[in-house]
C-alpha positions as CSV (number, residue, x, y, z in Angstrom):
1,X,96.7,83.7,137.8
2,X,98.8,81.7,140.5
3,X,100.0,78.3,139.3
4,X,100.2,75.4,141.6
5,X,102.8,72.1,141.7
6,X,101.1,69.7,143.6
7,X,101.2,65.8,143.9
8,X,98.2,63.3,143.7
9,X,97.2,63.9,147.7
10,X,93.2,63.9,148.1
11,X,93.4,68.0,147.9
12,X,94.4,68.2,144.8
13,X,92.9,65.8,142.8
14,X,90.1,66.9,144.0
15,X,90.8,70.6,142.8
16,X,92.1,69.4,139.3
17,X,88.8,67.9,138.9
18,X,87.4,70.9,139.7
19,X,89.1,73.0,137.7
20,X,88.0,70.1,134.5
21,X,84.5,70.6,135.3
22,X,85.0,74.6,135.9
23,X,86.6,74.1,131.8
24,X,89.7,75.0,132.6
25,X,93.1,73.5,131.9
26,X,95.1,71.2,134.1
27,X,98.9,69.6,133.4
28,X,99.6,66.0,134.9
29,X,102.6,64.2,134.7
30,X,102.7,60.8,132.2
31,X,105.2,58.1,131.7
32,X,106.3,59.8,128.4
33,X,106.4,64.0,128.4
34,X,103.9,65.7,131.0
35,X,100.6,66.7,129.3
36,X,98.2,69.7,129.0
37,X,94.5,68.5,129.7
38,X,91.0,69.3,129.7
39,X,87.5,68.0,129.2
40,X,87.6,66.6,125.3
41,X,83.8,66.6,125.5
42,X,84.0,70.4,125.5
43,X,84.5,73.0,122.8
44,X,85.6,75.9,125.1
45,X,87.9,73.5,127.1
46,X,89.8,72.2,124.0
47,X,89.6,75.8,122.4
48,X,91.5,76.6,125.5
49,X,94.7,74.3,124.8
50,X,94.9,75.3,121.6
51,X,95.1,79.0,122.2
52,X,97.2,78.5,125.5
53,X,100.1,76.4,123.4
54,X,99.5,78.3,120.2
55,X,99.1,75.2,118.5
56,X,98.3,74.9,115.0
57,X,94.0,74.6,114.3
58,X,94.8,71.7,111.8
59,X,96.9,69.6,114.5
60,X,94.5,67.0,116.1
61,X,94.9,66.1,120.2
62,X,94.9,63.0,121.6
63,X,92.0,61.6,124.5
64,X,93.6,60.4,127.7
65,X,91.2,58.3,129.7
66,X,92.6,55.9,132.7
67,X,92.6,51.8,132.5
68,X,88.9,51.0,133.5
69,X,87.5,53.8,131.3
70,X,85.5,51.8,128.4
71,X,86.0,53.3,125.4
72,X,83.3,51.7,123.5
73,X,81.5,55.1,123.3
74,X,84.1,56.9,122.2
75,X,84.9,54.6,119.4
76,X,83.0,53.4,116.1
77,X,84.4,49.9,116.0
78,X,87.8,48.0,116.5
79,X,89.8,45.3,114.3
80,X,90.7,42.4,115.8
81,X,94.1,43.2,116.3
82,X,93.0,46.4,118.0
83,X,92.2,44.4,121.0
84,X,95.1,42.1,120.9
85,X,97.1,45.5,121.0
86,X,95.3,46.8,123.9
87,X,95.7,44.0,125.8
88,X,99.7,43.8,124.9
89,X,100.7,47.2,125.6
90,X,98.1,49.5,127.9
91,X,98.8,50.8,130.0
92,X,101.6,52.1,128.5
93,X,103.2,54.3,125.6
94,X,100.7,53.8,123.2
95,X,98.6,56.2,121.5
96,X,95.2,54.5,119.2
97,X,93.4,55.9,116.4
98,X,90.1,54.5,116.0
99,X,87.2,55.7,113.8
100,X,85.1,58.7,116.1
101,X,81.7,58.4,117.1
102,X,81.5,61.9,117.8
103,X,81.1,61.6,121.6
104,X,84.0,64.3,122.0
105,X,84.3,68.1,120.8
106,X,85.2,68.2,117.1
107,X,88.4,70.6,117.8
108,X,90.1,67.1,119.1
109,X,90.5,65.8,116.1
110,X,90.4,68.6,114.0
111,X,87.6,67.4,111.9
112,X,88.8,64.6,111.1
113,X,86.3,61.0,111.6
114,X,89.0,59.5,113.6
115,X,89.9,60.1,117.3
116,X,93.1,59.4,119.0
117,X,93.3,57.4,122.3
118,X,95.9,56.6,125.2
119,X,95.9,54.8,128.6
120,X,98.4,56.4,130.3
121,X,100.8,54.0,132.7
122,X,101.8,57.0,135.0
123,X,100.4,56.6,138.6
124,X,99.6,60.3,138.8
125,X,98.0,60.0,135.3
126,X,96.0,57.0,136.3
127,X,94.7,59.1,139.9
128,X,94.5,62.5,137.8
129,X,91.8,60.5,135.1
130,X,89.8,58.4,137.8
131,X,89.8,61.0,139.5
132,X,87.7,63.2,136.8
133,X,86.3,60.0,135.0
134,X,86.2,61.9,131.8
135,X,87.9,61.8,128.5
136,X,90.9,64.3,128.5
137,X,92.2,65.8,125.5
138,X,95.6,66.4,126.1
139,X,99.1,67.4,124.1
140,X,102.4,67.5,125.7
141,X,102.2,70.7,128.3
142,X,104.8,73.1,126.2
143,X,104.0,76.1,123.7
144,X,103.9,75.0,120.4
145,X,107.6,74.0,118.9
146,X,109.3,74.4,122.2
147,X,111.2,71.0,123.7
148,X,108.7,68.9,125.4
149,X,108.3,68.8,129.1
150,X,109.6,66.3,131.2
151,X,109.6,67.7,134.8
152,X,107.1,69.8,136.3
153,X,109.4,72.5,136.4
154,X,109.2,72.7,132.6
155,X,106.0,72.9,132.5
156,X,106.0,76.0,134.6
157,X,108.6,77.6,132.4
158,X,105.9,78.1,130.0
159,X,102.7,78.5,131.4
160,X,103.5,79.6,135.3
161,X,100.8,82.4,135.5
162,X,98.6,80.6,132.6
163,X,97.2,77.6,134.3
164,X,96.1,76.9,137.7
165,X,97.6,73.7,138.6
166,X,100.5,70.9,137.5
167,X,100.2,67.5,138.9
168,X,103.4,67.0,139.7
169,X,104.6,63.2,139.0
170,X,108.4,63.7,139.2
171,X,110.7,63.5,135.9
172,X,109.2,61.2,132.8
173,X,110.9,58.2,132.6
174,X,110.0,57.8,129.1
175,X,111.3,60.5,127.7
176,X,109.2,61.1,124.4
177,X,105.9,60.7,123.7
178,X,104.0,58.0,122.7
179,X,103.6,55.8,119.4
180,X,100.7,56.8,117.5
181,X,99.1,53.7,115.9
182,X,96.4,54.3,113.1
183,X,94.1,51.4,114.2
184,X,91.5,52.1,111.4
185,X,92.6,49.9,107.9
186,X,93.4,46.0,107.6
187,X,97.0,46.3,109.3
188,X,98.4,48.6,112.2
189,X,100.4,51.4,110.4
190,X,102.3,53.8,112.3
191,X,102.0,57.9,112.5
192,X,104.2,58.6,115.2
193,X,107.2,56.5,116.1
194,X,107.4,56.2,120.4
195,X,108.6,53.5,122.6
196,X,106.6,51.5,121.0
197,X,108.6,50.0,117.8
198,X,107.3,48.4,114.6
199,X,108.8,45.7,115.4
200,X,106.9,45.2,119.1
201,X,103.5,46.0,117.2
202,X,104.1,43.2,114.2
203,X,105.1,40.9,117.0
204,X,100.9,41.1,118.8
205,X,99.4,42.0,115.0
206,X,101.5,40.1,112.4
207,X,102.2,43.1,110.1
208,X,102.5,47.0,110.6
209,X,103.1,49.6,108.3
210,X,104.5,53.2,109.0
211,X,103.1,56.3,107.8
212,X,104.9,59.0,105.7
213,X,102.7,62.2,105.3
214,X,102.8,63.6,101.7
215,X,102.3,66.9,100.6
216,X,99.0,68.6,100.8
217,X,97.9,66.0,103.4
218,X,96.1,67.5,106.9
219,X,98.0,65.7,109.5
220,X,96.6,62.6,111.0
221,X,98.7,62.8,113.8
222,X,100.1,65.1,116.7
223,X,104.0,65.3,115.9
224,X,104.1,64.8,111.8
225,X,103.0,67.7,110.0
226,X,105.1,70.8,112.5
227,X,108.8,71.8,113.2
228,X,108.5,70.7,117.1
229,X,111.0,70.1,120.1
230,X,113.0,73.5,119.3
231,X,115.5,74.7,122.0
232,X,115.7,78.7,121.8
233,X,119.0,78.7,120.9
234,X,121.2,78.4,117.9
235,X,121.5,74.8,116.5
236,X,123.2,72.9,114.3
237,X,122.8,69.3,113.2
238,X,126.3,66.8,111.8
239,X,126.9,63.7,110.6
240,X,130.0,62.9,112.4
241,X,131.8,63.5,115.6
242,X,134.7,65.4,113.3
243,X,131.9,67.4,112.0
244,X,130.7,68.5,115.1
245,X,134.4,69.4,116.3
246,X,134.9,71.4,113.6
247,X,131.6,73.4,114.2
248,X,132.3,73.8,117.7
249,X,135.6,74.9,117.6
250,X,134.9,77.7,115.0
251,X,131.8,78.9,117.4
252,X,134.3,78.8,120.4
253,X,136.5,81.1,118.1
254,X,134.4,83.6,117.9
255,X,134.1,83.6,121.7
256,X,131.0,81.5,121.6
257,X,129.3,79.0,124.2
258,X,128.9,76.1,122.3
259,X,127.9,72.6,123.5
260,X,127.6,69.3,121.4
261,X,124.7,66.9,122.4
262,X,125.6,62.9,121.1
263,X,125.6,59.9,122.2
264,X,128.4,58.6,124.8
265,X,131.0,56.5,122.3
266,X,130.6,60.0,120.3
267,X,131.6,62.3,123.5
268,X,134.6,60.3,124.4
269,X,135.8,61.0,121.0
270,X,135.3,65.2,121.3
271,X,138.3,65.9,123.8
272,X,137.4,68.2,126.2
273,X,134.6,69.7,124.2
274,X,131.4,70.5,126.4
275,X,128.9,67.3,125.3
276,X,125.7,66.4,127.0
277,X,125.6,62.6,126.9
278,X,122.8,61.4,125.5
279,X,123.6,57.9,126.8
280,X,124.5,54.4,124.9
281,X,121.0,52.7,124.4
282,X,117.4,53.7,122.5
283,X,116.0,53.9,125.6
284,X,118.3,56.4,127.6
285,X,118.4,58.2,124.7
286,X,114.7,59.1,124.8
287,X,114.9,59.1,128.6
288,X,117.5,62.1,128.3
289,X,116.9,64.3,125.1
290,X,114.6,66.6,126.0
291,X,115.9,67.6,129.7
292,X,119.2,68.0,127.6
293,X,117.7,69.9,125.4
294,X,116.1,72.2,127.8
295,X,119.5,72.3,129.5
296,X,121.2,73.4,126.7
297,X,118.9,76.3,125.9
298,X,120.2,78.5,128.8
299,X,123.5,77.8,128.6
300,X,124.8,77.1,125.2
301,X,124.9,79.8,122.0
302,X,125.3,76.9,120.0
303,X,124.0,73.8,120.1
304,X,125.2,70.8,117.9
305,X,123.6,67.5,117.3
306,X,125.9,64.2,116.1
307,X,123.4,62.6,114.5
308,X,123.5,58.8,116.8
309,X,124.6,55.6,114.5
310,X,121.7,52.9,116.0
311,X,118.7,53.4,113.9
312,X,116.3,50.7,114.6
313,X,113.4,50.1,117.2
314,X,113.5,53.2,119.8
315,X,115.8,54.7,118.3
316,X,113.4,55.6,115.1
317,X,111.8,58.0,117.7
318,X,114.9,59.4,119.4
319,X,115.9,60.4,115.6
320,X,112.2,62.2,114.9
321,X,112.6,63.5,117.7
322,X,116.3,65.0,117.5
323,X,115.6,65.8,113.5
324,X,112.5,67.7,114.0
325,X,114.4,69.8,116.9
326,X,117.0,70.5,114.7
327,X,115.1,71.2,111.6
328,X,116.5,68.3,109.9
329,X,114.2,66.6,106.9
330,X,113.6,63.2,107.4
């Protein structure tokens, strides 16, 4: 199978809707990580993602649809603050769970009675989703575990000869995907930390919770129950910038390539170690760690994580993120 990079031009959106009502699979760029869609209303489409990511059965997906899409269908009821959220973030970096009225295949969600929704800011997204006018179940466009995608390019790294086409949207801005938000009890309560921070949900809704999975749960969320975000090379996660020195310089003993991924107050402390700078803020964290990530993958035998010092708002979403790659418990 040949697989296209295209933009949003009349051609081919009108082939990636094809291709959605053919039930094949299409990935399109979003604000956050680039995603790996097809129709949720159909079992053989949403088979497909799972078997093309080797994803996990028991992992549910979430439902794209663009800004004008009413939901109402889709959804058995909102709280109040549901709406007030809506209105405050979307489009945007926001991912809803509502209670499912079954409208979609039941491989989105896993079996679960919930279903997962997000409004996507990206233009591409937004003329990709008009342009089909469907629900579109889609998880971020990478095999299972591997770093998330942020450029197009990525996304043909691990699928070029697997799908027919990548709406091509230029490199994600956000960085990592979005906040899940379990919409479904008397408060918000988070699955899935994003860009969107407690603390900007308590603000619209008055209270939110966050989630911690316990053992023997089925995840309610894409990103919570899985070792994800892996680069395929060796890693290893510190506490400290002299941790990581000490690490690197016994890797570089051994006549190793090793490379230290931390924030920039932490790389101007290394010397002339090889660092990848993951920036000063939440928010250029997220932007950078996964094209880092990917980066470091081909060049580096070693990679080591300084775990960053900020710890609140974005930042609780930079560190899933960077724990989960590294295999780090929370």
């Amino acid at each position: 199978m040949e697989t296209r990079i295209l933009g949003t031009e009349r051609e081919a959106l009108r082939a990636a809707k094809a291709l959605i009502e053919a039930g094949e699979v299409v990935a399109f760029h979003t604000e956050t990580v680039y995603g790996l869609g097809a129709d949720a209303r159909s079992d053989g489409a949403v088979r497909k993602i799972f078997e093309l990511k080797g994803r996990p059965a028991d992992n549910p997906l979430i439902v794209h649809v663009h800004r004008e899409y009413d939901i109402a269908a889709l959804i058995d009821g909102e709280p109040p603050y549901a709406e007030a959220l809506r209105r405050a973030f979307l489009p945007g970096p926001l991912t809803m769970v509502y209670p499912s009225s079954g409208k979609v295949s039941k491989f989105v969600s896993c079996g679960l009675n919930t279903l997962a929704i997000r409004v996507p800011s990206s233009p591409t997204a937004q003329a990709f989703l008009r342009e089909v006018d469907l629900p579109i179940a889609a998880p971020s466009a990478n095999r299972s575990k591997h770093v998330s995608p942020v450029t197009a390019q990525h996304v043909y790294d691990d699928f070029h000869g697997m799908i027919p086409l990548i709406l091509d949207g230029g490199a994600c801005t956000g960085g990592i995907e979005s906040t899940v938000l379990d919409c479904t009890g008397e408060i918000p309560q988070i699955l899935r930390e994003g860009l969107v921070t407690r603390e900007m949900i308590a603000a619209v809704a008055g209270n939110c919770g966050v989630y911690r999975m316990r053992a023997g749960e089925r995840p309610k969320s894409p990103g919570i129950a899985y070792k994800h975000y892996s680069p395929r090379c060796a890693t290893a996660y510190c506490r400290s910038a002299e941790e990581a020195a000490a690490v690197y310089d016994r890797e570089k003993e051994r006549g190793g390539a090793p490379c230290i991924l931390c924030e920039s107050a932490a790389a101007e402390a290394l010397g002339g170690r090889e660092c990848l700078d993951l920036g000063e803020t939440g928010e250029q964290m997220a932007r950078r760690l996964y094209a880092l990530l990917r980066r470091a993958e081909n060049t580096a035998t070693l990679l080591i994580a300084v775990e960053p010092k900020g710890q609140g708002g974005v930042m609780a979403g930079v560190m899933n993120r960077m724990r989960r790659a590294f295999g780090v418990e929370e």
